[in-house]
C-alpha positions as CSV (number, residue, x, y, z in Angstrom):
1,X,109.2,107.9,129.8
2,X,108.6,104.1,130.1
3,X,107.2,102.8,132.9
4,X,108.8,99.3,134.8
5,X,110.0,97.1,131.9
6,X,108.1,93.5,131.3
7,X,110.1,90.9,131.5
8,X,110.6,87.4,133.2
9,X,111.3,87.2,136.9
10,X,114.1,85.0,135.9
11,X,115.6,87.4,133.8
12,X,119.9,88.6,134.7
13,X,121.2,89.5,131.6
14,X,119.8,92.4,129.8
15,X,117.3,91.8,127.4
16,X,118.2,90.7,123.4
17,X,115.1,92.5,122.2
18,X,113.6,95.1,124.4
19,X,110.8,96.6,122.9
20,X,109.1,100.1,123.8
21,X,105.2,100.1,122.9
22,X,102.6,102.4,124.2
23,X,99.3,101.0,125.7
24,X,95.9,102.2,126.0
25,X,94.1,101.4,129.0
26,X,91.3,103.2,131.1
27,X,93.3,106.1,132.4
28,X,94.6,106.8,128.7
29,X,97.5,105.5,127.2
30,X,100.9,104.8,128.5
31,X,104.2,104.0,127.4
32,X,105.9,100.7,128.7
33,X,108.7,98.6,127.5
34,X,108.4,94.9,127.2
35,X,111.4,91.8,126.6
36,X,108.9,90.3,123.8
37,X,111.1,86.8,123.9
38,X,110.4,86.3,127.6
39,X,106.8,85.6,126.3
40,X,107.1,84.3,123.1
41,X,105.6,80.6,124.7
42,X,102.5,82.4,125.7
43,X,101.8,83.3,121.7
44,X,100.0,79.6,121.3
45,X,97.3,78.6,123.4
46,X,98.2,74.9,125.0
47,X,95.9,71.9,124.0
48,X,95.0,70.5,127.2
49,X,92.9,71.7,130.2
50,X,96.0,71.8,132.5
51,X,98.3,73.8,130.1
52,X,94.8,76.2,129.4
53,X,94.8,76.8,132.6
54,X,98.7,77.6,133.4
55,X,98.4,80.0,130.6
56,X,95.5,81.8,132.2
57,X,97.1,81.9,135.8
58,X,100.4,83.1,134.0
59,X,98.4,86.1,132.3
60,X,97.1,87.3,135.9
61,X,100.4,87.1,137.6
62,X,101.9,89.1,135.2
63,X,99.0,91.5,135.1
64,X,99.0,91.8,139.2
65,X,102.7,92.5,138.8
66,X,102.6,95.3,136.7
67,X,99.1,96.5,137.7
68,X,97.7,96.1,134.1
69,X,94.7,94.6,132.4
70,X,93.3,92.2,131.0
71,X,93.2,93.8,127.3
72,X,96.6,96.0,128.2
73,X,98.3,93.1,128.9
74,X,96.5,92.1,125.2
75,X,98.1,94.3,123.7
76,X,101.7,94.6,125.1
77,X,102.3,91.3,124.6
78,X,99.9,90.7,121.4
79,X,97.5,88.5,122.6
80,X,94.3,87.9,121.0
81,X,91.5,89.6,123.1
C-alpha cells in the first residue's frame, strides 16, 4: 500500500495524473503516490538568487511534510541530486 499521496496543499479536486512510484530511502524502499503536475514548476531551477532560494525552501517544506529526504524527495519528484 501507498503511503500519504504528494500533492499541493492547495489541491480540491482529485488529481489528473496521480502517479504511484516506489522510493528508496534509508529504511529500504517504500511505495508512495505523487500528483506529478502539482510540481511540474519545480522541474527548472530559477535564474536568480531569490527564485534559487524559494525553490530550495519549497523542497524542505515538502520534505518536512512527508517526512522524506533530501534524495527521496529526488527521486519522487525527479529531481536531479
Amino acid at each position: 500500500m501507498a503511503g500519504p499521496c504528494l500533492q499541493a496543499p492547495w489541491r480540491e479536486q482529485p488529481c489528473p495524473n496521480l502517479r504511484y512510484l516506489s522510493v528508496l530511502g534509508d529504511n529500504g524502499a517504500r511505495m508512495m503516490c505523487v500528483c506529478t503536475p502539482d510540481f511540474d514548476h519545480l522541474q527548472s531551477v530559477p535564474e536568480t538568487a531569490a527564485g534559487k532560494t524559494l525553490r530550495v525552501r519549497e523542497l524542505e517544506r515538502i520534505a518536512a511534510s512527508y517526512q522524506l529526504s533530501e534524495s527521496e524527495l529526488n527521486q519522487l519528484l525527479n529531481l536531479p541530486d
